[in-house]
PyMOL commands that place a pseudoatom at each C-alpha (Angstrom):
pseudoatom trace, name=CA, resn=UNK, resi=1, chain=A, elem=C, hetatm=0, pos=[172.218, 82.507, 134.769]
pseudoatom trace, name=CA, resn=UNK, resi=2, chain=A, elem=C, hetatm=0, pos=[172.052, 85.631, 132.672]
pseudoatom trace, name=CA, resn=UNK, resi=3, chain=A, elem=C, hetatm=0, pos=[169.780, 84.176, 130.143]
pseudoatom trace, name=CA, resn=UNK, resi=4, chain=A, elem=C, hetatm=0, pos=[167.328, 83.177, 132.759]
pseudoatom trace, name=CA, resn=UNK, resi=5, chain=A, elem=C, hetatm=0, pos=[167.489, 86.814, 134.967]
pseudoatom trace, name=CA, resn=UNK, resi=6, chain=A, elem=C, hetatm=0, pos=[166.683, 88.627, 131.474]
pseudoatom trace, name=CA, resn=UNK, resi=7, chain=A, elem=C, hetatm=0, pos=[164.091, 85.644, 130.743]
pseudoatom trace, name=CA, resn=UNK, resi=8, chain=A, elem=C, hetatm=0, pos=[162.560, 86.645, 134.268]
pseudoatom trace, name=CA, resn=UNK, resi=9, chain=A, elem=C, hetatm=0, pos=[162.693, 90.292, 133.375]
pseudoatom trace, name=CA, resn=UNK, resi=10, chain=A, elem=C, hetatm=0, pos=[160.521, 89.897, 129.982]
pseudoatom trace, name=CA, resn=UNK, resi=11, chain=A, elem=C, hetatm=0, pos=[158.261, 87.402, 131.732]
pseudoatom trace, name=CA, resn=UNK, resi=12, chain=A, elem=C, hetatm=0, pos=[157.691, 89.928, 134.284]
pseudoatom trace, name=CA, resn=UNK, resi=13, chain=A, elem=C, hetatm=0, pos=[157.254, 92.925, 132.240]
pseudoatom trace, name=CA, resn=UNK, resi=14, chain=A, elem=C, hetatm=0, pos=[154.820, 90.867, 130.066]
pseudoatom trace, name=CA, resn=UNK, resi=15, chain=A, elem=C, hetatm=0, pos=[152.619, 90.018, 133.434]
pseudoatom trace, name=CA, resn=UNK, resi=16, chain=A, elem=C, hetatm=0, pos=[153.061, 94.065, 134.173]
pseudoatom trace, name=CA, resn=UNK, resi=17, chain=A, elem=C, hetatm=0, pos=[151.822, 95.101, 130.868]
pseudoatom trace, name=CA, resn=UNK, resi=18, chain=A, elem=C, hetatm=0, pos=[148.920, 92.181, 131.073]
pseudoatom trace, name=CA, resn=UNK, resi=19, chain=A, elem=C, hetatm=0, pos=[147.742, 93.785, 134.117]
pseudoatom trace, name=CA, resn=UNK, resi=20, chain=A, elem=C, hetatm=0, pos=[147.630, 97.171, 133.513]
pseudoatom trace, name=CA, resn=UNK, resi=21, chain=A, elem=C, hetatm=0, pos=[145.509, 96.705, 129.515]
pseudoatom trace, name=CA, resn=UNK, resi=22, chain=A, elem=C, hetatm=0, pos=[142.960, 94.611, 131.834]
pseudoatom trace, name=CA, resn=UNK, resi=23, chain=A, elem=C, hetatm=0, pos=[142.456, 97.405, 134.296]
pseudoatom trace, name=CA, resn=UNK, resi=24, chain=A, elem=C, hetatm=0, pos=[139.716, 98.533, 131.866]
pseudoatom trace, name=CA, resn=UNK, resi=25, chain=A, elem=C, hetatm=0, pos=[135.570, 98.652, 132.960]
pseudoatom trace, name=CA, resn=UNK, resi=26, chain=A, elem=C, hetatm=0, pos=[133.786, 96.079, 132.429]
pseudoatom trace, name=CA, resn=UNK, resi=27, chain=A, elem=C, hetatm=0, pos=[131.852, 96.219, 129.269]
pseudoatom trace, name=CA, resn=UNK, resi=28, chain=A, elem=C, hetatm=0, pos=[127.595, 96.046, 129.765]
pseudoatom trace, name=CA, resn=UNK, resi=29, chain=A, elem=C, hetatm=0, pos=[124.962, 95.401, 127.003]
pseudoatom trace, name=CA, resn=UNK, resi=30, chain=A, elem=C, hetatm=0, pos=[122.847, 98.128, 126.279]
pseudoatom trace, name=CA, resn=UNK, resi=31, chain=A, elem=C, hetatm=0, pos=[119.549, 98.338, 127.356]
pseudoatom trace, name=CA, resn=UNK, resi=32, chain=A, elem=C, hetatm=0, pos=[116.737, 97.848, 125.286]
pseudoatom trace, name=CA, resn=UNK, resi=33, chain=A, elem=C, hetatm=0, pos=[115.207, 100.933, 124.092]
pseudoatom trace, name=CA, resn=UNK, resi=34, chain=A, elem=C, hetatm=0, pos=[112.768, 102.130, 122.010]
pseudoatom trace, name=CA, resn=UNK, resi=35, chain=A, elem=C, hetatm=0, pos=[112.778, 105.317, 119.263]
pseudoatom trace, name=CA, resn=UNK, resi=36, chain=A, elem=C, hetatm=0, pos=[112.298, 108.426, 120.532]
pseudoatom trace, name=CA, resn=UNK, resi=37, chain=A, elem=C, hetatm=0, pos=[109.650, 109.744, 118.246]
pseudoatom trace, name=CA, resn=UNK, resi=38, chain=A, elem=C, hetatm=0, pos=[108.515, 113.543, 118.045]
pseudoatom trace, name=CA, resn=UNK, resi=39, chain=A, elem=C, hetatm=0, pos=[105.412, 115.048, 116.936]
pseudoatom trace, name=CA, resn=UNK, resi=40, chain=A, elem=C, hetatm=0, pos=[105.071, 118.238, 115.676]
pseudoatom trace, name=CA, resn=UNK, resi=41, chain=A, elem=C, hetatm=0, pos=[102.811, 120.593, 117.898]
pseudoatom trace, name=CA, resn=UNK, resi=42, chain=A, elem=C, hetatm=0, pos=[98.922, 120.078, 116.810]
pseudoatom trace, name=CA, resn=UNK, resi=43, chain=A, elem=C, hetatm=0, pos=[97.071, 122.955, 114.754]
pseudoatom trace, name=CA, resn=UNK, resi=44, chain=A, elem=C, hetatm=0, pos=[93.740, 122.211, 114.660]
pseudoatom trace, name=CA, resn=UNK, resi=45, chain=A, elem=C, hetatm=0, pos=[90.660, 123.608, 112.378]
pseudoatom trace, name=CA, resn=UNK, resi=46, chain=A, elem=C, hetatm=0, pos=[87.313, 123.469, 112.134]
pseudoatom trace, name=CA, resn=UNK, resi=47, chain=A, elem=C, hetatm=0, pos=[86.364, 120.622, 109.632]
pseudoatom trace, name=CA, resn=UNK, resi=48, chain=A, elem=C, hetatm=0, pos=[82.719, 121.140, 108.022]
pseudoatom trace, name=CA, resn=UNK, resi=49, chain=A, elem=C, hetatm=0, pos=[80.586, 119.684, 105.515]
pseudoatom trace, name=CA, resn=UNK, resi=50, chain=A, elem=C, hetatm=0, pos=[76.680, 118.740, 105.055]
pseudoatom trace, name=CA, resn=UNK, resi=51, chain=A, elem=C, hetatm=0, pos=[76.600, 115.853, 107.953]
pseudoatom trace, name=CA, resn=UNK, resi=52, chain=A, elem=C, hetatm=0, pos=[74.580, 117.374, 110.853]
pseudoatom trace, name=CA, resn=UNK, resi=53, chain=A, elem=C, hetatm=0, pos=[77.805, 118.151, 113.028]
pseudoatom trace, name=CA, resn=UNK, resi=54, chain=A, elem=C, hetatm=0, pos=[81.045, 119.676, 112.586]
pseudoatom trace, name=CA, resn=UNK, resi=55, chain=A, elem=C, hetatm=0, pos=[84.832, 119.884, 115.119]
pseudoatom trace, name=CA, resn=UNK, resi=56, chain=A, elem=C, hetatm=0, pos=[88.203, 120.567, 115.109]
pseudoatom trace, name=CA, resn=UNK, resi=57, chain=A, elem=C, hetatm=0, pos=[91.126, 118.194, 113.753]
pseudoatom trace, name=CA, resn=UNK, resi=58, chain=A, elem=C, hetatm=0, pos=[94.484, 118.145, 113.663]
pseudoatom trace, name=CA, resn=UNK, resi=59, chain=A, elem=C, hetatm=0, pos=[95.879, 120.461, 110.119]
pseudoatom trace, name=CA, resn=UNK, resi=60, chain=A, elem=C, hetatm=0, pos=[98.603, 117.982, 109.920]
pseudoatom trace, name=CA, resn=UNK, resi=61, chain=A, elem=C, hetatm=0, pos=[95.884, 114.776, 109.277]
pseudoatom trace, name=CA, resn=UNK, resi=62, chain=A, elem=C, hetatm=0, pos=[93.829, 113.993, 106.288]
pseudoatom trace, name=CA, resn=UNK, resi=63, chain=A, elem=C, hetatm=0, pos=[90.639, 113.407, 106.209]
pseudoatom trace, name=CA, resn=UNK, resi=64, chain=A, elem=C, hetatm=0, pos=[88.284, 110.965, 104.056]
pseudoatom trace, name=CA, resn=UNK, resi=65, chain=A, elem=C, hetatm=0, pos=[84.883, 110.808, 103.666]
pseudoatom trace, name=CA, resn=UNK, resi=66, chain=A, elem=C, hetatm=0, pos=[83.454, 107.565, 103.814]
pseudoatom trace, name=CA, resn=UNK, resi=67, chain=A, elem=C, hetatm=0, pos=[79.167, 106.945, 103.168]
pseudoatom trace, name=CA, resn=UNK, resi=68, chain=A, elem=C, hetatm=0, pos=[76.730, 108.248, 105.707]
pseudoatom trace, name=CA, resn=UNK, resi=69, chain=A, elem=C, hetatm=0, pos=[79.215, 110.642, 107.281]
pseudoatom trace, name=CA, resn=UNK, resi=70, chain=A, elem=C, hetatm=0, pos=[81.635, 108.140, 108.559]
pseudoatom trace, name=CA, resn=UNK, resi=71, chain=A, elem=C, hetatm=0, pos=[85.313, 109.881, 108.181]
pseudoatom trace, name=CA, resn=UNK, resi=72, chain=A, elem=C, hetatm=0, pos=[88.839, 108.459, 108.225]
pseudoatom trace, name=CA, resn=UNK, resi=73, chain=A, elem=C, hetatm=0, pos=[90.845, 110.879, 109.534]
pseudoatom trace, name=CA, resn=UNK, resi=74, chain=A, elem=C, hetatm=0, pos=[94.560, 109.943, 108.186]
pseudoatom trace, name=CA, resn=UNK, resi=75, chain=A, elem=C, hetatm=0, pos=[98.042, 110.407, 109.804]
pseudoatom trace, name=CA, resn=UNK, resi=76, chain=A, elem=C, hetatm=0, pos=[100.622, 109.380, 107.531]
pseudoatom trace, name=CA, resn=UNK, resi=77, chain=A, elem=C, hetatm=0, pos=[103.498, 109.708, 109.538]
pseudoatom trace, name=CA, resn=UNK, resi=78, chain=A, elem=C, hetatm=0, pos=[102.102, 107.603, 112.265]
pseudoatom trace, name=CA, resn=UNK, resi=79, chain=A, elem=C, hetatm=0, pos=[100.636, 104.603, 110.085]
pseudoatom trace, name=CA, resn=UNK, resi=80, chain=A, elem=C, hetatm=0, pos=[97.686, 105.497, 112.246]
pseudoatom trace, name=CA, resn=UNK, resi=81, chain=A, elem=C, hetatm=0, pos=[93.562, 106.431, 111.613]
pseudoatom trace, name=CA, resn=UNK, resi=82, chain=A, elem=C, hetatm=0, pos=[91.097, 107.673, 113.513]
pseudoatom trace, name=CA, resn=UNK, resi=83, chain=A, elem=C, hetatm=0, pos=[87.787, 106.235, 112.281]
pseudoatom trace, name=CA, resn=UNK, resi=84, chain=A, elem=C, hetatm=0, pos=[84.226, 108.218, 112.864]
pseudoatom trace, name=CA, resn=UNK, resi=85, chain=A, elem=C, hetatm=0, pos=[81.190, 107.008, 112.574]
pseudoatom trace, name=CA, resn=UNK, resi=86, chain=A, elem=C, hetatm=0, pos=[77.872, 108.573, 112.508]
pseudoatom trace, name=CA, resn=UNK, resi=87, chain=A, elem=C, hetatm=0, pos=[74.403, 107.028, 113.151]
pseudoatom trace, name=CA, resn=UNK, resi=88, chain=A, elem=C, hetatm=0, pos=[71.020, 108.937, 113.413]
pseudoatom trace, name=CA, resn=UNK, resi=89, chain=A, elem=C, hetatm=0, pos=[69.418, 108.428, 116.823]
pseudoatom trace, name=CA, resn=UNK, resi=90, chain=A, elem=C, hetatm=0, pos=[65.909, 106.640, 115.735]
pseudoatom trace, name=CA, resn=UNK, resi=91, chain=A, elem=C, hetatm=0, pos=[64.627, 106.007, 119.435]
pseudoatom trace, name=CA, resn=UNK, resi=92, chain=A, elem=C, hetatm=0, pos=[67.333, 103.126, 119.612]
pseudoatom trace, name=CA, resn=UNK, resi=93, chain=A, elem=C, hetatm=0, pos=[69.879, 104.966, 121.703]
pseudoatom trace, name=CA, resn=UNK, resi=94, chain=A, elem=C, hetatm=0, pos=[70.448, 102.106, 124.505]
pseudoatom trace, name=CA, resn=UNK, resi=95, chain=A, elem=C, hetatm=0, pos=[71.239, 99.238, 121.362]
pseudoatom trace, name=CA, resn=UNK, resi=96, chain=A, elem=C, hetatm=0, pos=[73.679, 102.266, 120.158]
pseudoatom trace, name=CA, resn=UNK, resi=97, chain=A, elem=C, hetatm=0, pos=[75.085, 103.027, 124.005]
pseudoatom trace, name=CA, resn=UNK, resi=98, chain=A, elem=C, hetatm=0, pos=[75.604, 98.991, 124.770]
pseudoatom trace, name=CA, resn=UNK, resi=99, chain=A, elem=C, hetatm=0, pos=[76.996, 98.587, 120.896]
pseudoatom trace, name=CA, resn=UNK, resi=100, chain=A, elem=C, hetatm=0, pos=[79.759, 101.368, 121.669]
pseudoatom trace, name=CA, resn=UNK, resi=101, chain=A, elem=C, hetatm=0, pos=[80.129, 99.809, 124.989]
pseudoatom trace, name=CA, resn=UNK, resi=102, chain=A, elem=C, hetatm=0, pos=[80.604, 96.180, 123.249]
pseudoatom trace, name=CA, resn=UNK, resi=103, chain=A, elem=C, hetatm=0, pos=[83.113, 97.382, 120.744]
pseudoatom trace, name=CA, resn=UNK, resi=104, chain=A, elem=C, hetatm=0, pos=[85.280, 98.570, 123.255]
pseudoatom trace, name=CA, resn=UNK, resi=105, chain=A, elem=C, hetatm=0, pos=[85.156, 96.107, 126.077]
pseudoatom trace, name=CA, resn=UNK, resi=106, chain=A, elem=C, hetatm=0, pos=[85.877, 93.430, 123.304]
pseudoatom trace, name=CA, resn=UNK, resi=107, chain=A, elem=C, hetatm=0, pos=[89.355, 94.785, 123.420]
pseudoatom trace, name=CA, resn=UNK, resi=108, chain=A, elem=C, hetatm=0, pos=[89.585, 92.913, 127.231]
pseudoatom trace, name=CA, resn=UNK, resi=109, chain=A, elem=C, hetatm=0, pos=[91.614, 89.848, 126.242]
pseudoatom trace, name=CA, resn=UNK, resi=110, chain=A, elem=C, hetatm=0, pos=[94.596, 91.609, 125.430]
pseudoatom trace, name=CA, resn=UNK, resi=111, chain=A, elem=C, hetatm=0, pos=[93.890, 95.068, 127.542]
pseudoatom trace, name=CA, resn=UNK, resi=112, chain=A, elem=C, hetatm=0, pos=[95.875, 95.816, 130.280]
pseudoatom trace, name=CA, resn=UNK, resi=113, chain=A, elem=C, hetatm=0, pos=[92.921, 98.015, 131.835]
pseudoatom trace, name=CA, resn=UNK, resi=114, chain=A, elem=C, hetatm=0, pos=[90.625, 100.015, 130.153]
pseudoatom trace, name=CA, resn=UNK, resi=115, chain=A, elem=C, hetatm=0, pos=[90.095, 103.343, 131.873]
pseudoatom trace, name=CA, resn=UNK, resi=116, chain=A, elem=C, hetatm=0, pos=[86.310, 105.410, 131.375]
pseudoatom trace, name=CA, resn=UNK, resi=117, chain=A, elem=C, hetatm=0, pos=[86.162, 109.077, 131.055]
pseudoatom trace, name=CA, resn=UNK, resi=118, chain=A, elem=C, hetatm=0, pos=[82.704, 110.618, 130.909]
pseudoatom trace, name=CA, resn=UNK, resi=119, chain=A, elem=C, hetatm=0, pos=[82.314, 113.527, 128.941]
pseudoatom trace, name=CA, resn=UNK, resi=120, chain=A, elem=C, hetatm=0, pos=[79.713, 116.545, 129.461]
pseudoatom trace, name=CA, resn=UNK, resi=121, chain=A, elem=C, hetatm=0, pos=[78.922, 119.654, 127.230]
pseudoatom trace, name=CA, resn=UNK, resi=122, chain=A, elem=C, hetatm=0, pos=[75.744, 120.526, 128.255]
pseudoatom trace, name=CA, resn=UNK, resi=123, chain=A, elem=C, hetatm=0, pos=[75.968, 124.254, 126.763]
pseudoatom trace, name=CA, resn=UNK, resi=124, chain=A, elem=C, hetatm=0, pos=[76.094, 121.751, 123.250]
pseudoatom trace, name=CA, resn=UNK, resi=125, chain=A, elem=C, hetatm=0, pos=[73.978, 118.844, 124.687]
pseudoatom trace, name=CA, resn=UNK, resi=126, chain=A, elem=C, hetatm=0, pos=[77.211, 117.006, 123.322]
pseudoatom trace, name=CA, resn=UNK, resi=127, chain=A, elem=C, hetatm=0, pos=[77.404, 113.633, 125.923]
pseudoatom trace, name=CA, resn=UNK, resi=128, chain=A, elem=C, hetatm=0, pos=[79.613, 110.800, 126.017]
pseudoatom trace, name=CA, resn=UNK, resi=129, chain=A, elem=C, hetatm=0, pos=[82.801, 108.707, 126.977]
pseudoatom trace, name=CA, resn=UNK, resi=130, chain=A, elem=C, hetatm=0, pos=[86.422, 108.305, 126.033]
pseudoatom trace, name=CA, resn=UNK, resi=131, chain=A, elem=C, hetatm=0, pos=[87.781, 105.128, 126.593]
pseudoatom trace, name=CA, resn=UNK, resi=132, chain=A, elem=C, hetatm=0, pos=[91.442, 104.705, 127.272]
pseudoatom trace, name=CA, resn=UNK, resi=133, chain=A, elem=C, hetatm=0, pos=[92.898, 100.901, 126.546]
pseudoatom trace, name=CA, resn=UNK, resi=134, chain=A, elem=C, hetatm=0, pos=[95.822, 100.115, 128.335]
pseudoatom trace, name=CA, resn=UNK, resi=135, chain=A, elem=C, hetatm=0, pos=[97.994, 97.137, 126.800]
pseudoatom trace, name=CA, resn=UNK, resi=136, chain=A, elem=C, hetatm=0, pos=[98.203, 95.336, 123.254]
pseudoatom trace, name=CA, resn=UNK, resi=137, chain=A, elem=C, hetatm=0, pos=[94.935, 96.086, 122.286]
pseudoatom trace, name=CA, resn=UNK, resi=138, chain=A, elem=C, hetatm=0, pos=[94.309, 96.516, 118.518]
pseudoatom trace, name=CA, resn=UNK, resi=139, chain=A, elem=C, hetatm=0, pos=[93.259, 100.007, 119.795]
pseudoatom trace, name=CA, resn=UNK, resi=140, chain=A, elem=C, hetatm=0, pos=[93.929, 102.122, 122.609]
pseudoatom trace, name=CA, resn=UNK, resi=141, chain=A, elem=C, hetatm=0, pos=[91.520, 104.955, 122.300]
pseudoatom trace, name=CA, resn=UNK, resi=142, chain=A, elem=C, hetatm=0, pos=[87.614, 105.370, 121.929]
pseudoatom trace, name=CA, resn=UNK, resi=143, chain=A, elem=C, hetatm=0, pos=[84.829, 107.097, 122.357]
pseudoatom trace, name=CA, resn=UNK, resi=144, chain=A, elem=C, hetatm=0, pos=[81.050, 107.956, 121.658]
pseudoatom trace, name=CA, resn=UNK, resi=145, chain=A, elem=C, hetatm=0, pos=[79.623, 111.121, 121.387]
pseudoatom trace, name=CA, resn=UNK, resi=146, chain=A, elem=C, hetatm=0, pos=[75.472, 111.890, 121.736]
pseudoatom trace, name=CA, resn=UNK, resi=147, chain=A, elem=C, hetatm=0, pos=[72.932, 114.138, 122.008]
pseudoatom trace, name=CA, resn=UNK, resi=148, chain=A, elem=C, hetatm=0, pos=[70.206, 111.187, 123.395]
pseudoatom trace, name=CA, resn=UNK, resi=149, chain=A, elem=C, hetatm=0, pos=[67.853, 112.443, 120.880]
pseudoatom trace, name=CA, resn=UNK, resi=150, chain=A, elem=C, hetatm=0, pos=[68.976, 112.649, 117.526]
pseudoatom trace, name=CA, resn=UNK, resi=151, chain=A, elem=C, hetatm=0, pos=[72.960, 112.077, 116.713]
pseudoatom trace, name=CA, resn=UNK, resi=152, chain=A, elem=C, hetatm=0, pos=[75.791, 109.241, 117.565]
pseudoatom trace, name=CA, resn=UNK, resi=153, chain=A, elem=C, hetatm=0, pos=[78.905, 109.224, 117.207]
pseudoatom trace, name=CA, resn=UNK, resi=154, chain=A, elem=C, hetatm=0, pos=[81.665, 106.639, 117.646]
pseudoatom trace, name=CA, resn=UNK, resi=155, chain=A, elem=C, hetatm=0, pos=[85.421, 106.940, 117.177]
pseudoatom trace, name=CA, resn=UNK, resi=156, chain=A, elem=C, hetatm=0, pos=[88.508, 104.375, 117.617]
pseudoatom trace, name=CA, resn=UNK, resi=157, chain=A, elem=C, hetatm=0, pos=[92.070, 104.915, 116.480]
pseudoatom trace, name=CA, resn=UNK, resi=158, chain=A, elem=C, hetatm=0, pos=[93.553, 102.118, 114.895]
pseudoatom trace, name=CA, resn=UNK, resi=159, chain=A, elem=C, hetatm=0, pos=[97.474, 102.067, 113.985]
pseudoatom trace, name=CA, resn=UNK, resi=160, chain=A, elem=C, hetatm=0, pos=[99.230, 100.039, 110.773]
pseudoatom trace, name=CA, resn=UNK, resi=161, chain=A, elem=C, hetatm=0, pos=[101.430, 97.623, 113.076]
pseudoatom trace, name=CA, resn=UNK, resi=162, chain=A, elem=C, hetatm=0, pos=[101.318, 94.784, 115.119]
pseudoatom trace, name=CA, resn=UNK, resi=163, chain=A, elem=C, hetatm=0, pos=[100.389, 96.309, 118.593]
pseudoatom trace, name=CA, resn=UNK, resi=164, chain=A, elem=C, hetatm=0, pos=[102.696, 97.089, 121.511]
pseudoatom trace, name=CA, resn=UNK, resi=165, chain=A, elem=C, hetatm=0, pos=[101.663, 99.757, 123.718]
pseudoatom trace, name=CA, resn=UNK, resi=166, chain=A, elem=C, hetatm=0, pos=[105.418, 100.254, 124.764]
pseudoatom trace, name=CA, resn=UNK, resi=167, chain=A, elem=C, hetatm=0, pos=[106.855, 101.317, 120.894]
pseudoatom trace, name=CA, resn=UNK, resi=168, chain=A, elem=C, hetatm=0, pos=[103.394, 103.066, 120.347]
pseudoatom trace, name=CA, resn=UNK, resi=169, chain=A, elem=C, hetatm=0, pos=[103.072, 105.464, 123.516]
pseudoatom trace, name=CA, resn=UNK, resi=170, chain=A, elem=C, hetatm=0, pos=[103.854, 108.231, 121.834]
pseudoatom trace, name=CA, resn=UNK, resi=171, chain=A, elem=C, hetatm=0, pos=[101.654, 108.612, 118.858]
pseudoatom trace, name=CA, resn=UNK, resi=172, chain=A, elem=C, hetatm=0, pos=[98.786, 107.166, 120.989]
pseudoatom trace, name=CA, resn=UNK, resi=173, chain=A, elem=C, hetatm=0, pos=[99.059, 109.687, 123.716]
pseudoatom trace, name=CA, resn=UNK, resi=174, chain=A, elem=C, hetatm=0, pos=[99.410, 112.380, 120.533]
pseudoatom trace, name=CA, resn=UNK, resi=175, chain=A, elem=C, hetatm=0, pos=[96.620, 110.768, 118.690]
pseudoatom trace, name=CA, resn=UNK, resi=176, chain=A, elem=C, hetatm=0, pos=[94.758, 110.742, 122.018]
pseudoatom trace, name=CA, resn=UNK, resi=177, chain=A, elem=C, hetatm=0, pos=[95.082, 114.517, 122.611]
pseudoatom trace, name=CA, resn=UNK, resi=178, chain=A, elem=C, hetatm=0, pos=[93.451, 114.905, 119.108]
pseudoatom trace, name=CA, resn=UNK, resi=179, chain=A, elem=C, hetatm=0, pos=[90.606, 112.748, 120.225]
pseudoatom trace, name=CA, resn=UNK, resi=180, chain=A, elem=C, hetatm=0, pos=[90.108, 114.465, 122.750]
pseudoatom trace, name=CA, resn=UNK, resi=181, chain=A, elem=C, hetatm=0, pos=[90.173, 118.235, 121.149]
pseudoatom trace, name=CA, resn=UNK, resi=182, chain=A, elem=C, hetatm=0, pos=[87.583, 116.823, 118.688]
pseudoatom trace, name=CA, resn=UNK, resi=183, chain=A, elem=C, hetatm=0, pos=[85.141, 115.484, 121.455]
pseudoatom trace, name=CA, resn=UNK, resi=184, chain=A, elem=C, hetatm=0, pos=[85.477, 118.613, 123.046]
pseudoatom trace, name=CA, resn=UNK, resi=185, chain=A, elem=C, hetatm=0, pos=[84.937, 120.575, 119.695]
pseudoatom trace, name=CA, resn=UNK, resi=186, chain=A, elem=C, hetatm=0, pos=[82.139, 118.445, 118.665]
pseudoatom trace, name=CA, resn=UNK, resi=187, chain=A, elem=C, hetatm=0, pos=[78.572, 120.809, 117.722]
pseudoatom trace, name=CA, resn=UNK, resi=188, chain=A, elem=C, hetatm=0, pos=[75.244, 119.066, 116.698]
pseudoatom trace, name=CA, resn=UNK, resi=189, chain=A, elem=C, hetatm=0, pos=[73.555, 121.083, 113.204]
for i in range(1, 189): cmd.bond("trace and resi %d" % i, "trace and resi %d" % (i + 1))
show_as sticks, trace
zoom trace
């Protein structure tokens, strides 16, 4: 009878100390998450040469010149470009206009929406339109830039990776800022 009171007594102090370890939380998967990538703060300067306009870029990109002052404009640490180029207005600005247009509404299949902002600089006679695509679109930013009589302009940002507007947010809203600076910078020679 002793043997089975002290067989009892482990038996119970077993179920005791079984208890008390499982009296932990539960333990939940993370989340999925993505990077959180930082920038450093944009310095821009004036980039010149001989085409018939000049702007501000970011100091931290590179830029290339490509033939009839087209420009890559480089940022390494993204895997990203922003690609420029130029076109002499020869009283065929609405096949230039619905071109610019084209390029970017091709992007529709895999946009989520694609969002217009007109642009006016009248004190530079510097018109156009940004384009902001929403989704897995090869790109996610354009624009054109014009004077109606004499210069065009288009520019698109393309990034080295399979696109997903989630993992890319950041650099796109950063490269987007640049965009932007430059349209805004943008003076006909």
């Amino acid at each position: 009878m002793k043997a089975s009171k002290n067989g009892l007594f482990v038996v119970m102090v077993v179920l005791l100390l079984l208890s008390i370890s499982s009296c932990k939380d539960d333990v939940l998967p993370k989340p999925a998450s993505y990077l959180r990538l930082d920038y450093p703060e944009a310095k821009y300067a004036a980039f010149q040469n001989n085409c018939p306009f000049s702007f501000e870029m970011n100091a931290n990109a590179i830029i290339k010149g490509e033939k009839d002052c087209g420009f890559a404009i480089n940022y390494p640490k993204m895997k990203a470009t922003i690609y420029l180029t130029y076109k002499p207005v020869s009283g065929d600005i609405d096949k230039l206009l619905r071109d610019a247009q084209k390029l970017t509404y091709e992007h529709v299949i895999k946009a989520d929406d694609i969002l217009e902002q007109p642009f006016v600089n009248a004190d530079k006679k510097v018109y156009g339109m940004f384009y902001q695509v929403d989704g897995n679109a090869a790109t996610n930013s354009q624009f054109y830039l014009t004077d109606s009589t004499r210069h065009f302009i288009t520019g698109s940002v393309y990034f080295y990776a399979k696109p997903n507007f989630d993992s890319i947010m950041p650099a796109a809203s950063y490269l987007q800022n640049d965009m932007k600076r430059l349209m805004e910078t943008m003076q006909w020679k």
